[in-house]
Biotite code that builds the C-alpha atoms (Angstrom):
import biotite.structure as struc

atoms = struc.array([
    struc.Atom([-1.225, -11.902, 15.015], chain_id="A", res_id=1, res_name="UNK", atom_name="CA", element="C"),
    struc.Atom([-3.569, -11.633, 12.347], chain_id="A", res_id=2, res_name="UNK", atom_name="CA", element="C"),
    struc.Atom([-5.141, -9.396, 9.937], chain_id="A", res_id=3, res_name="UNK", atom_name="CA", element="C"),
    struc.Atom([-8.323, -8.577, 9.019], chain_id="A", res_id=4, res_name="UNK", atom_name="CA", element="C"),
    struc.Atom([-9.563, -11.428, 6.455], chain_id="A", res_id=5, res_name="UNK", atom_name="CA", element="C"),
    struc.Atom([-12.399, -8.942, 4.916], chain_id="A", res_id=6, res_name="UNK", atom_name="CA", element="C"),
    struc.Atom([-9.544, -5.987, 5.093], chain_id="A", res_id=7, res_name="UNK", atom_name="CA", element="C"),
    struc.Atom([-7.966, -8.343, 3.087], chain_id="A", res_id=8, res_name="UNK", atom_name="CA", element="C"),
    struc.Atom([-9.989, -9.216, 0.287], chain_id="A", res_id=9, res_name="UNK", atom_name="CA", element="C"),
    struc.Atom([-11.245, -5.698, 0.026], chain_id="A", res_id=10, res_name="UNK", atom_name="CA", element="C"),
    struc.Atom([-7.288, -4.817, -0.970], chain_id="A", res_id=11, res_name="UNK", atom_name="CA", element="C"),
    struc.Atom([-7.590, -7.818, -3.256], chain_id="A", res_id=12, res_name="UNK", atom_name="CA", element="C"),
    struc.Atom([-10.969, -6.600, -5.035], chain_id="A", res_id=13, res_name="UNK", atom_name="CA", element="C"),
    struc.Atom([-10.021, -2.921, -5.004], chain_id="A", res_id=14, res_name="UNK", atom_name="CA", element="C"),
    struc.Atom([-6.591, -3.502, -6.751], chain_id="A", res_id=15, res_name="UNK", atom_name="CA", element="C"),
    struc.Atom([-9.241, -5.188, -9.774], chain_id="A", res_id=16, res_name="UNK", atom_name="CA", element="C"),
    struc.Atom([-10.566, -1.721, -10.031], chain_id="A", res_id=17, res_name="UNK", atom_name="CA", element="C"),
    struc.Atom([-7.297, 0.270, -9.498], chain_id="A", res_id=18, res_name="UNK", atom_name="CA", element="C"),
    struc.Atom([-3.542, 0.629, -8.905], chain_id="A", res_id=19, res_name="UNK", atom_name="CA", element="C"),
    struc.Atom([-3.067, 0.087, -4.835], chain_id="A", res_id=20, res_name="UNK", atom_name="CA", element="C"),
    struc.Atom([0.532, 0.868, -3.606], chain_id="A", res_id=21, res_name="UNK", atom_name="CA", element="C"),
    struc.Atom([1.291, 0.260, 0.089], chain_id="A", res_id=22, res_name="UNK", atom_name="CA", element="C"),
    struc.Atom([4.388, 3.147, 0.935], chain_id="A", res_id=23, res_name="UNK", atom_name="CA", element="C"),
    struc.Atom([5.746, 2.452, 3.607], chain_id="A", res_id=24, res_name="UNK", atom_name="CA", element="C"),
    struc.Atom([8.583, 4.194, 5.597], chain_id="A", res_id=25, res_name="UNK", atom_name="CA", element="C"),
    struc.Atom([9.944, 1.047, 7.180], chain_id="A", res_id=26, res_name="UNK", atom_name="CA", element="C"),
    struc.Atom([12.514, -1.225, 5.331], chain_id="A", res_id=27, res_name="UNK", atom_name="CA", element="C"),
    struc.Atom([11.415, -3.895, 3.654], chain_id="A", res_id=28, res_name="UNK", atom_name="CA", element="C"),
    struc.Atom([12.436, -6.702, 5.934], chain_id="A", res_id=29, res_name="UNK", atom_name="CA", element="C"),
    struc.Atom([9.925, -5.251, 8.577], chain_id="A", res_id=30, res_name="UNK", atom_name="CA", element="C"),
    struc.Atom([7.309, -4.427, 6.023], chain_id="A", res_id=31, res_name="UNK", atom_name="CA", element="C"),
    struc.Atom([7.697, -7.986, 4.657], chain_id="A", res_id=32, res_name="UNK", atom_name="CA", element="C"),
    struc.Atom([7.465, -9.867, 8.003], chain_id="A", res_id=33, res_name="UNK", atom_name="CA", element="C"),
    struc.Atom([4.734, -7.320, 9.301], chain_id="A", res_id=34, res_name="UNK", atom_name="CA", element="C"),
    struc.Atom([2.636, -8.199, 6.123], chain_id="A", res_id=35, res_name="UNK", atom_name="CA", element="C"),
    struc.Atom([3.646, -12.166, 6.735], chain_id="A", res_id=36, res_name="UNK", atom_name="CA", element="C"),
    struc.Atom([2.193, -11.765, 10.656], chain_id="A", res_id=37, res_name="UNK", atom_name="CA", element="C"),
    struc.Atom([-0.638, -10.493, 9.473], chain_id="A", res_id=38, res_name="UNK", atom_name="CA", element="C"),
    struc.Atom([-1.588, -12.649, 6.562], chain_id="A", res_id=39, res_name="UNK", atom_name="CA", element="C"),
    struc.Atom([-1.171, -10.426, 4.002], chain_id="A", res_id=40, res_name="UNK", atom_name="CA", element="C"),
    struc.Atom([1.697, -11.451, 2.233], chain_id="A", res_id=41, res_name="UNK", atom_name="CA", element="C"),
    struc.Atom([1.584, -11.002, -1.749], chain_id="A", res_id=42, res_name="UNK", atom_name="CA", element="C"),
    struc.Atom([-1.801, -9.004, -1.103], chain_id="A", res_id=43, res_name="UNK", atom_name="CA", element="C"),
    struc.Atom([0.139, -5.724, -2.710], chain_id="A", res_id=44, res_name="UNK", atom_name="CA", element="C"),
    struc.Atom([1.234, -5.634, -6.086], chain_id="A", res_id=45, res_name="UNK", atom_name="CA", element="C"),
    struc.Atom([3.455, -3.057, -5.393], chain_id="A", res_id=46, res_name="UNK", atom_name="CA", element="C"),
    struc.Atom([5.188, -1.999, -2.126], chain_id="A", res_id=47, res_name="UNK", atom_name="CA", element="C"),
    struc.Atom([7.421, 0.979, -1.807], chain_id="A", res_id=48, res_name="UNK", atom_name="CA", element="C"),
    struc.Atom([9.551, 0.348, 1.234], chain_id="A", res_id=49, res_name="UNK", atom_name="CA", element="C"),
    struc.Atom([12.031, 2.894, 3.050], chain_id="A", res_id=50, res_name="UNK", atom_name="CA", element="C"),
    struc.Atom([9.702, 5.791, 1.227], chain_id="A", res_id=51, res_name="UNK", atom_name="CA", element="C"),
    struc.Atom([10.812, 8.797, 3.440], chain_id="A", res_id=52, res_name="UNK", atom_name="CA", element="C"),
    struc.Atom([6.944, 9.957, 4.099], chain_id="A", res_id=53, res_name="UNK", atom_name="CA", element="C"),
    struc.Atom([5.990, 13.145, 3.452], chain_id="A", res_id=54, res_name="UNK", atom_name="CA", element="C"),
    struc.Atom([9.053, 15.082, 1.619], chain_id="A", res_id=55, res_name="UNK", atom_name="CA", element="C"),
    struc.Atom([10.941, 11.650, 0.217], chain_id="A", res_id=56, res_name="UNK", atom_name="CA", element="C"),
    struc.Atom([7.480, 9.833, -0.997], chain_id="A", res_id=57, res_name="UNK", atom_name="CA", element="C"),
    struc.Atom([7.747, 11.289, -4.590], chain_id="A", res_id=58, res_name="UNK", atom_name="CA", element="C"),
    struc.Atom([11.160, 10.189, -5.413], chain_id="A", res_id=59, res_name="UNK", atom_name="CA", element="C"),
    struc.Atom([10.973, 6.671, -3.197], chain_id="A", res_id=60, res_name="UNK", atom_name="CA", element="C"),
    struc.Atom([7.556, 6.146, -6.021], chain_id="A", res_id=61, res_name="UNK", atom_name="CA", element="C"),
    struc.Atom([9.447, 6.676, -9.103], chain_id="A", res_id=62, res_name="UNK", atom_name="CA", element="C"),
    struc.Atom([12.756, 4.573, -7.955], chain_id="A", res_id=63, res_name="UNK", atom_name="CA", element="C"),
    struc.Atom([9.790, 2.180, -6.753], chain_id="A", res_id=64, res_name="UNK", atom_name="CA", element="C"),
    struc.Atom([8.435, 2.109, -10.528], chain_id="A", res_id=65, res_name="UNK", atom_name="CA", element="C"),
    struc.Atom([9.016, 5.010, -12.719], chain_id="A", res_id=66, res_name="UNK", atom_name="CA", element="C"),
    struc.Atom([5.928, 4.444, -14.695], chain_id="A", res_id=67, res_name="UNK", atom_name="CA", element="C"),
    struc.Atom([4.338, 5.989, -11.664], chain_id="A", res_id=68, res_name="UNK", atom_name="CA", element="C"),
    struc.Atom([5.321, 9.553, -12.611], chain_id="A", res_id=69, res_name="UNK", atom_name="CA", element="C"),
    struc.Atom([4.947, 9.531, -16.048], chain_id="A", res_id=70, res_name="UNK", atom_name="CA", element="C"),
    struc.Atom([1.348, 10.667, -16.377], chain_id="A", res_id=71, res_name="UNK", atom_name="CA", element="C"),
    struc.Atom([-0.888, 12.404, -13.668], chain_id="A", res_id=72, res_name="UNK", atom_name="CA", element="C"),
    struc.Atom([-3.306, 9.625, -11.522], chain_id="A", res_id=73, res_name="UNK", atom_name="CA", element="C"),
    struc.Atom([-5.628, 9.858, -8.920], chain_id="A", res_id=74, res_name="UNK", atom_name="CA", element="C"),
    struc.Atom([-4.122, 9.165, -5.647], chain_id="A", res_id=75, res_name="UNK", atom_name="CA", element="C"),
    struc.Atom([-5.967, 8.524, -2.399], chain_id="A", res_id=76, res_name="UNK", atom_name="CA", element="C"),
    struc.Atom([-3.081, 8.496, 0.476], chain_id="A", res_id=77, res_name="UNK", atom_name="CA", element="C"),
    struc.Atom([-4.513, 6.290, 3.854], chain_id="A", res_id=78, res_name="UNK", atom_name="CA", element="C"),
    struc.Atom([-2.271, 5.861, 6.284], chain_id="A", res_id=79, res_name="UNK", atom_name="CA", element="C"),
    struc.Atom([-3.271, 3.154, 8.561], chain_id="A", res_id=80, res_name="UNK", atom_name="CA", element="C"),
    struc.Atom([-5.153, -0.064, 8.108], chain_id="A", res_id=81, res_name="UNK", atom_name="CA", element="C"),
    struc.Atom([-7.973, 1.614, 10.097], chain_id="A", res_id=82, res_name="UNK", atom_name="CA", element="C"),
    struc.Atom([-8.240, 4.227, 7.354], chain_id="A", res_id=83, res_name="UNK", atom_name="CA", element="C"),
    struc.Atom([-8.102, 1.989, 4.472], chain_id="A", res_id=84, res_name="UNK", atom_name="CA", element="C"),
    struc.Atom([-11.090, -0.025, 6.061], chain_id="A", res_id=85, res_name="UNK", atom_name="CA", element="C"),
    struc.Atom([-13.015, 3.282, 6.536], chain_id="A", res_id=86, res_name="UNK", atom_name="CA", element="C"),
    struc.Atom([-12.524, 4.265, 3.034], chain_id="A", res_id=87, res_name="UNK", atom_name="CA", element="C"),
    struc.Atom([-13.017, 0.915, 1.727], chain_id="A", res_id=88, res_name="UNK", atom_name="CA", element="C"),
    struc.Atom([-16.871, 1.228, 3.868], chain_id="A", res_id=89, res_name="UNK", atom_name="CA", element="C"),
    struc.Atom([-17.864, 4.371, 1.867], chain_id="A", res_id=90, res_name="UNK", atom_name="CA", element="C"),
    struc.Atom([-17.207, 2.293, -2.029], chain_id="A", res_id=91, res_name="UNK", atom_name="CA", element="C"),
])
């Protein structure tokens, strides 16, 4: 298996421009070997595993990195690869 190479350095170049945070509600030894499979290993900065999408997401964030709550940011939620490459077409 394999990801998406331009999916790929789109995350890279987007993360240049702003704070991207993949939440995931698997653990991390999934997310980890899911994002190894694909090629994207060490593509996020930050990776909230075990987040407990929707009602959990807030609190998994700020155990994730409490800096995270401290002032109000933009957020733009995607929730599937697919989505992120949509998005990513419209920049």
């Amino acid at each position: 298996m394999h990801g998406n190479s331009r999916l790929r350095q789109a995350i890279i170049d987007l993360q240049k421009r702003c704070r991207v945070i993949l939440v995931s509600n698997s653990y991390q030894e999934t997310v980890d070997e899911f994002l190894r499979q694909l090629g994207f290993s060490g593509v996020f900065q930050t990776v909230c595993y075990s987040a407990r999408k929707p009602s959990g997401m807030i609190e998994s964030l700020g155990n994730t990195d409490p800096a995270l709550l401290q002032k109000p940011q933009n957020l733009i939620s995607i929730s599937t690869l697919d989505e992120l490459a949509c998005y990513l077409d419209t920049l």
